[in-house]
C-alpha positions as CSV (number, residue, x, y, z in Angstrom):
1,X,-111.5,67.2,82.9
2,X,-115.0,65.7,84.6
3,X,-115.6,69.3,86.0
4,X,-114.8,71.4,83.0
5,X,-116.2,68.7,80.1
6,X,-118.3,66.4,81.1
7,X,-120.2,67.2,85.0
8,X,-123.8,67.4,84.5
9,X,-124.6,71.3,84.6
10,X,-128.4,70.7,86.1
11,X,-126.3,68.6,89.1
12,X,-124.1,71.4,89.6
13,X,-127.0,74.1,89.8
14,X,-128.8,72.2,91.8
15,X,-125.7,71.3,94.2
16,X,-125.4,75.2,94.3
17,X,-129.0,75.6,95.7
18,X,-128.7,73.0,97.9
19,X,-125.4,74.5,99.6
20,X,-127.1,77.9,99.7
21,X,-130.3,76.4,101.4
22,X,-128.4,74.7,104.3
23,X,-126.1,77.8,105.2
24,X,-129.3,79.4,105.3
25,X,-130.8,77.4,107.2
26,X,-128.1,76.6,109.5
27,X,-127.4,80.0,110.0
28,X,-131.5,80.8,110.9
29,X,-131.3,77.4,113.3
30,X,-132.3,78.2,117.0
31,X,-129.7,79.4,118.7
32,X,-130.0,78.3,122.6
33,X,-128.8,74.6,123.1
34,X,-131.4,73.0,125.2
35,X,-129.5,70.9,127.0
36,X,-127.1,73.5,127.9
37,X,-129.3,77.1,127.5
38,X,-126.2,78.5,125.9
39,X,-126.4,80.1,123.2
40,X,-124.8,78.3,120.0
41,X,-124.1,79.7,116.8
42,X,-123.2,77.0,113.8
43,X,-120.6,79.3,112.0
44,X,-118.2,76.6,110.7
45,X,-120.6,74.1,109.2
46,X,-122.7,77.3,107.8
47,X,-119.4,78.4,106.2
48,X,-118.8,75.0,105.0
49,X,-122.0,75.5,102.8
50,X,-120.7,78.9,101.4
51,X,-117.1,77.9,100.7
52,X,-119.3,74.6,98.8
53,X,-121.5,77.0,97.1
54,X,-118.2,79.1,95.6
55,X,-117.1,76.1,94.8
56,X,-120.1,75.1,92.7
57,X,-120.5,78.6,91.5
58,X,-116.8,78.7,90.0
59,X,-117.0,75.1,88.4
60,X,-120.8,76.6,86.8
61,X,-118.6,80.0,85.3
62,X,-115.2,77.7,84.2
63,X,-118.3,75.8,81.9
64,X,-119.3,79.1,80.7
65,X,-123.3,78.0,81.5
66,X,-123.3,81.1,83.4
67,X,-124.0,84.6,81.3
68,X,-122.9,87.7,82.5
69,X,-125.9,88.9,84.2
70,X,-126.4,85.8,85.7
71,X,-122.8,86.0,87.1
72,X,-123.1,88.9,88.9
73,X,-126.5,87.1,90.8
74,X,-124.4,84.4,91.8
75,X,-121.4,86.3,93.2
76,X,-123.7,88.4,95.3
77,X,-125.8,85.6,96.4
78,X,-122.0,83.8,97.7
79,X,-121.2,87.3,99.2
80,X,-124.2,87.3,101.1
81,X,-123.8,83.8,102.5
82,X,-120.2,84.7,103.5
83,X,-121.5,87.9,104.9
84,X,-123.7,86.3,106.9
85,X,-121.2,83.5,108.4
86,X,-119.0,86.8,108.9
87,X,-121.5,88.5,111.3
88,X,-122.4,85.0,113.0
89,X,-118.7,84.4,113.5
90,X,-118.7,88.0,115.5
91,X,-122.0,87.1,117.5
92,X,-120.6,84.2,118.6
93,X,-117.1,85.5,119.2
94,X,-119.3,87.9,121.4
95,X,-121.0,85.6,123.5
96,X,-118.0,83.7,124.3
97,X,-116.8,86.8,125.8
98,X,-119.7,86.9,128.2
């Protein structure tokens, strides 16, 4: 009931910015550890952010504060993030190979 009634709306678009941001920015972080010189890539906490940001995004549409353009924005901006943990995932799945 708090999430469908009564969760502040600004909270929840903000909390969906936020999430985006850091998977963003986790995602562009520098790659080579400098303790190690390997290269690192952060794909689980980046995807941690996207899977939040669904979240967020599907709480925001259940309220119906969402209209139908600005639906479409959202679900692409949450595809984007996932597509981008998706091609991290394979660089580092790549590396590890090396």
């Amino acid at each position: 009931r708090w999430n469908f009634d009564f969760a502040n709306t600004d909270k929840l678009f903000e909390a969906f910015k936020s999430a985006e941001l850091q998977c963003e920015e986790i995602l562009n972080a520098p790659k080579l550890d400098v303790r190690t010189k390997r290269k690192i890539i952060m794909v689980q906490p980046a995807y941690d952010q996207c899977i939040k940001a669904s979240h967020v995004f599907n709480l925001l549409d259940a309220r119906g504060v969402i209209s139908v353009t600005e639906r479409q924005s959202y679900i692409l901006r949450v595809r984007s993030l996932a597509k981008k943990c998706a091609d991290a995932f394979l660089e580092s799945e790549k590396e590890r190979e090396m």
